[in-house]
N, C-alpha and C positions, 0 to 999 in steps of 0.2 A: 507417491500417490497411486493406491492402488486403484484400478478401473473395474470393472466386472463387465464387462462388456469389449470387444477388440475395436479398433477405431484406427484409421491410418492417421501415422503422424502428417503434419505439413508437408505439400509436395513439392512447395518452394521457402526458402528460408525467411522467416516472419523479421520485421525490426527488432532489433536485439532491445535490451535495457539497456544503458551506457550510465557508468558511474564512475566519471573521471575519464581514464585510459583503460578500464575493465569493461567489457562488452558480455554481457550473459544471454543465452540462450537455453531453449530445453530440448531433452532430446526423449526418444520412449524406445531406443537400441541398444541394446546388451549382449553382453558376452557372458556364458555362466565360467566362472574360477572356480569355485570348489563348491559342494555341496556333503552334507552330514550323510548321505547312503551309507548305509553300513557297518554307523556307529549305532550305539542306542541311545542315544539322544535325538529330541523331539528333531522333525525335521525345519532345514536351513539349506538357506544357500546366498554365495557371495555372487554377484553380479557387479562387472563392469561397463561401465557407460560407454560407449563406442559410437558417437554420434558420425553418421555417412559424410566422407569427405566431398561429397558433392552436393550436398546440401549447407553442411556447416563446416566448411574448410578452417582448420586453424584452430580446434575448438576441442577442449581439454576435461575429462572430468576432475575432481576435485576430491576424490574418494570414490573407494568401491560403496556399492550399494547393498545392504545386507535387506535380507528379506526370510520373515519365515516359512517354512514349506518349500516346497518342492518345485512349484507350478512357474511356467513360462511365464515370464515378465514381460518378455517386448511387447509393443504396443500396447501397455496398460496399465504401464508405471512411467510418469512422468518427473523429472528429473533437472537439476540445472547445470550446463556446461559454460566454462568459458572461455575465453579469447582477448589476444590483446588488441586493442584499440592501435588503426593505420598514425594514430595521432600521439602525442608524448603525452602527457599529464600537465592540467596547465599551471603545473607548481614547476617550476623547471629544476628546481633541488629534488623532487622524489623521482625514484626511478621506473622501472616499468613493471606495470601491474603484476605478473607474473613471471616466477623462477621455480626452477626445476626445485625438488629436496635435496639438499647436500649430502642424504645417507634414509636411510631405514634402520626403525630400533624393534627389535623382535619383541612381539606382544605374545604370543599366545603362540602353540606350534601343535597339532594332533597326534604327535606322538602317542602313540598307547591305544587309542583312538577303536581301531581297525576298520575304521572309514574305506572305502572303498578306492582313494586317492587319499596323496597328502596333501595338505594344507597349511598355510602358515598364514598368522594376520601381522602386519609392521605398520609402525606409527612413520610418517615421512617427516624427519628433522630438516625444520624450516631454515634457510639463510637468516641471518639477523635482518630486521625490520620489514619479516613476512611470516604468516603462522600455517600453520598446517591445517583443512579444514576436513576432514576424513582419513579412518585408516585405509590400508590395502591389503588384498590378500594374494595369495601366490600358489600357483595348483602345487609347489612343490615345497622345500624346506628351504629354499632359495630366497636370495634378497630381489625385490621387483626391480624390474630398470627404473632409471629416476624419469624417465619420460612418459610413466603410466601415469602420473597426474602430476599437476602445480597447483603448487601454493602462493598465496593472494599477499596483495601489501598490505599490511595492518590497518593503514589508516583508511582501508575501504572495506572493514569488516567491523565486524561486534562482537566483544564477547556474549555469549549465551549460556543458558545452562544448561544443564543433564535433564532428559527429560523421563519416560517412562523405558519399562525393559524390551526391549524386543526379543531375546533370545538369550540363551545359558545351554553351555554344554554339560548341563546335569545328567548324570548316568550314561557318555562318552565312552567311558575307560578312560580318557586321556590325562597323560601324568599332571599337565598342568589345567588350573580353569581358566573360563575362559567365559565372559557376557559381552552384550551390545546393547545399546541406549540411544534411545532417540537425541532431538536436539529441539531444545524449546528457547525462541528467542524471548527475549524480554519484551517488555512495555516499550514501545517505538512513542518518541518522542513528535511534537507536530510536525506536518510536514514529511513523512519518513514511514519507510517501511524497511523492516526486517526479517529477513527470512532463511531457513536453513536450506540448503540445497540439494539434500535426498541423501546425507551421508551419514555415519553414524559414530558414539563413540565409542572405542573400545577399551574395553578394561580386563585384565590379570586378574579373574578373580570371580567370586560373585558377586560381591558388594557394589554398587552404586557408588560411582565415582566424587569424592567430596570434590566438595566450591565448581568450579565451572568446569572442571574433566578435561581442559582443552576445548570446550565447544566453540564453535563463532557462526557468526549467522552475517550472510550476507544485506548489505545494504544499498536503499537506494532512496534519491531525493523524490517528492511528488510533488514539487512548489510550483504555484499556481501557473499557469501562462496569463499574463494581464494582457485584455487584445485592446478594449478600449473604455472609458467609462459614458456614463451620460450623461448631459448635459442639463439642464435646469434650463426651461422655456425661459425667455424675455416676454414679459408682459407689455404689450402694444395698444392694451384698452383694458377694458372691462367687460371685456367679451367673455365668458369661462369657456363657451367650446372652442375656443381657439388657441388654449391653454392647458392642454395636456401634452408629457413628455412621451416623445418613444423609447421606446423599449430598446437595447443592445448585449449582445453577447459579450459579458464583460470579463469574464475568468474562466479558464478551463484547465482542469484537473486528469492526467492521464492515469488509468490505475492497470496493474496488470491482470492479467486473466484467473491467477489463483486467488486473489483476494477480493472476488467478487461470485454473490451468489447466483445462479441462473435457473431459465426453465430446463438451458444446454446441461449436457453432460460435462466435465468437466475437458474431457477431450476434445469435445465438439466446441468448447470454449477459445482450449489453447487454436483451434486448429481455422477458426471462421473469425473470432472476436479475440487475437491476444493482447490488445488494447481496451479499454471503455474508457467511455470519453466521460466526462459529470462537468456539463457546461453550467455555469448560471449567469441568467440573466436578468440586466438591471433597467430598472427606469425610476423614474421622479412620479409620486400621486399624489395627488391631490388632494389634500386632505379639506380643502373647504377654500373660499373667498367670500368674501365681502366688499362692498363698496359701500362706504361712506358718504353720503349725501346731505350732510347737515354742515353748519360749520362750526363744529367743534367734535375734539376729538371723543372716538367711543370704543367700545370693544368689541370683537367677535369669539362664540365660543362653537366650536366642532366635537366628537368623540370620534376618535383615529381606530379601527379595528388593525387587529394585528393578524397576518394570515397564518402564524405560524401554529400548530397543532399539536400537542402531545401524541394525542393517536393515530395521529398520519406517519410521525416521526419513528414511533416503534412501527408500524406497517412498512415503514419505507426498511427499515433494519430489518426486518423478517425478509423480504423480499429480496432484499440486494445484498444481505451481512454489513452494509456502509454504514458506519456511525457517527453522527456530526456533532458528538456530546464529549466522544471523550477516543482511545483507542479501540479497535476489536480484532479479534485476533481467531485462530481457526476454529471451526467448527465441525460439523459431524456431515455436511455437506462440502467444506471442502477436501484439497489434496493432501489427503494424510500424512506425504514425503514430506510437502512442501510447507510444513508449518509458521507463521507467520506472526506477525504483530503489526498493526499499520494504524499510521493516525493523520488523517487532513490536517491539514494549514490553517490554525487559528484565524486569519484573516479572510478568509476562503467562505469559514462559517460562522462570519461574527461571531467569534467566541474568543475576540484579543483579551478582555478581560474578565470575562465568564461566560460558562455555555448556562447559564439558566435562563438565558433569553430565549433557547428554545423550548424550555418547556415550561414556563410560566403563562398562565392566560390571563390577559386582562386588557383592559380598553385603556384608550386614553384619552383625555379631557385636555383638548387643545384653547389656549384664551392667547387672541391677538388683538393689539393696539392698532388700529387706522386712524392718523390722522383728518383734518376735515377734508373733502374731497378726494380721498385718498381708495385707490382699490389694491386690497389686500389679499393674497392667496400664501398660501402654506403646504408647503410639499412634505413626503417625508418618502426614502426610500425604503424602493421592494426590492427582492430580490426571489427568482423561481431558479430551483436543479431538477434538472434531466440529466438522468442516466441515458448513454447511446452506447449500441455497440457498435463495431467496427463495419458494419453495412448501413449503418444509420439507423436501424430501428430503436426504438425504444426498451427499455428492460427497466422495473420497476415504476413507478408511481413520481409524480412530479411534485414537489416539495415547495414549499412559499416559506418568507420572510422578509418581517418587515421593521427596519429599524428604527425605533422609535427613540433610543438615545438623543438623536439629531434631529433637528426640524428645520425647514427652510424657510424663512418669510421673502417672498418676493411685493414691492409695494409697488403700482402705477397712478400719477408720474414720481419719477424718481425726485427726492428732495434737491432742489436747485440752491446748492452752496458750496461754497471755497474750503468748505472743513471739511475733516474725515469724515466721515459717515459709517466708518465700516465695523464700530463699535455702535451700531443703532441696539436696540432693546430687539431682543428674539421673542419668538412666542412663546408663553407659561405651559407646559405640560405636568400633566398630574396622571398619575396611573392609580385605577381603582380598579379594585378583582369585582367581578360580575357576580 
């Protein structure tokens, strides 16, 4: 992620992401390893993560960081490190998040070069069932110690693909070639985000690495927190103002700070808000009542409005990059290191068995049965999201939804008998486009 702007990182260490016994963090501290001075090839330079051990004790990069041009990095390229978790893995058969590389395999050396320093780049040969997520480079023709970075357990990465070029040492001199590639995660399934972590891949050559090059993209779960639902008033008369549900904060969704769009800078994101919260909240409306006052039965008919919007729904994705239809993934506002794919919990956004509930309009034409003396009411749930960030203010536009699949009849008095009843006749709903 490049910044244009200088920005101090965090002065105290933010809550990490935890995925399993993997803990990640970012960091905006570097070291430069070798840089292209002196060859005639466009300008580069290799950067390593060196996050301050008094901030983020214990905490590893994953790969050097390759950048084009010449220009100081710290504080303006944000990056992911990480750490292993105080706690085991709760599979008690896998082992722990992270192991050193069992060796370095030479990628590319500048030989011929006449770079101003030597340089060399090496791919880190992963232990069996842990992959390597970034090359290294080395100011010298030297193999790196295997303690300049770890490699991660498989089963808490993804593979990804190759993404665009970032650099080619076209017109070096150097006897061998030598490119670097971004890392583009794939489509994040519900619930999940994917993300690379500022490293890059390297290739022998100029050509573009076929099938996936080694890439992998870190992972993490975003499933819902359930805190509590709402309840469905009891009808105690035929009173209708004394039969409306409140409202509760029923699910909340934690998202990180690069997959979300802001008025912040993306530093001023990580650095005040590395969390946003996207709470929604639920309650029971009221779609209508009646009382029956004859003695025989009759029916009642309502039309149920639905709050949800098409053009709120893209305004709300303009504003925040959040999309409750399907995945979204980076944009030209966010972190360019840290490219992404992320997708909400179908449950989250009513969308278990299709998102066109959100972008359909149309009413609905509610008919319910009241027996004689009978008072009838019909609920049917709402749900609102707010975006918050991590001081509580709001960021983006508050969103509504109303599920009209499901309908409640509540009837007063309740039928007085020995049989079931819980198979009584629901209300008829009919949906008509306006």
């Amino acid at each position: 992620m490049t910044i244009h702007e200088q920005a101090a990182a965090p002065s105290r260490p933010i809550e990490p992401i935890r995925h399993d016994n993997l803990l990640i963090q970012f960091t905006t501290e570097y070291h430069r390893i070798w840089d292209s001075a002196g060859s005639r090839a466009k300008p580069a330079a290799f950067w390593r993560p060196t996050p301050a051990p008094d901030v983020l004790p214990g905490y590893f990069p994953l790969g050097d960081v390759f950048i084009a041009g010449h220009e100081n990095i710290n504080g303006s390229t944000v990056v992911a490190v990480v750490c292993e978790a105080d706690t085991p893995s709760a599979d008690p058969t896998r082992g722990p998040a992270l192991r050193r590389p069992d060796d370095f395999e030479l990628i590319w050396k500048d030989s011929g070069s006449k770079s101003k320093k030597d340089g060399a780049v090496w791919r880190p040969l992963a232990p069996q069932g842990y992959v390597a997520m970034g090359a290294v480079c080395s100011n010298d023709h030297e193999k790196p110690s295997v303690n300049a970075v770890r490699c991660v357990r498989a089963d808490l990465v993804i593979a990804s693909d190759v993404g665009e070029l970032i650099w080619n040492d076209k017109g070096s001199g150097a006897r061998q070639s030598f490119s670097a590639w971004s890392i583009a995660p794939r489509s994040a399934p519900p619930g999940e985000i994917h993300f690379a972590p500022g490293t890059f891949v390297a290739a022998n050559g100029f050509g573009k690495p076929e099938g996936d090059g080694g890439a992998y993209s870190l992972r993490m779960q975003i499933a819902p927190q359930i805190l509590s639902a709402p309840s469905l008033p009891t009808l105690s008369g035929s009173n209708v103002s004394q039969i409306h549900a409140a409202a509760t904060l029923a699910q909340v969704v934690e998202l990180p700070w690069f997959v979300i769009k802001d008025d912040l800078s993306p530093l001023e994101q990580l650095r005040t808000s590395p969390l946003y919260r996207l709470e929604r909240t639920d309650h029971y409306y009221l779609v209508g009542s009646g009382h029956n006052t004859s003695d025989q039965a009759c029916s009642f008919k309502w039309t149920a409005q639905r709050l949800q919007n098409s053009k709120m729904l893209r305004l709300f994705t303009q504003l925040t990059a959040i999309n409750f239809v399907g995945p979204w993934a980076t944009t030209a506002d966010a972190p360019p290191s840290l490219p992404f794919s992320a997708r909400l919990n179908s449950q989250f956004t009513h969308s278990e068995t299709s998102s066109s509930g959100w972008q359909t309009a149309f009413v609905t034409q509610v008919l319910a049965m009241a027996g004689k003396g009978k008072f009838v009411a019909v609920y049917q749930l709402e749900s609102f999201y707010e975006l918050v960030r991590g001081d509580g203010s709001q960021a983006g536009i508050n969103l509504g939804y109303t599920e009209c699949e499901n309908l409640h009849l509540l009837q007063y008095p309740l039928d007085e008998c020995s049989h079931d009843t819980a198979d009584k006749a629901l209300p008829t709903a009919t949906d008509t486009v306006p």
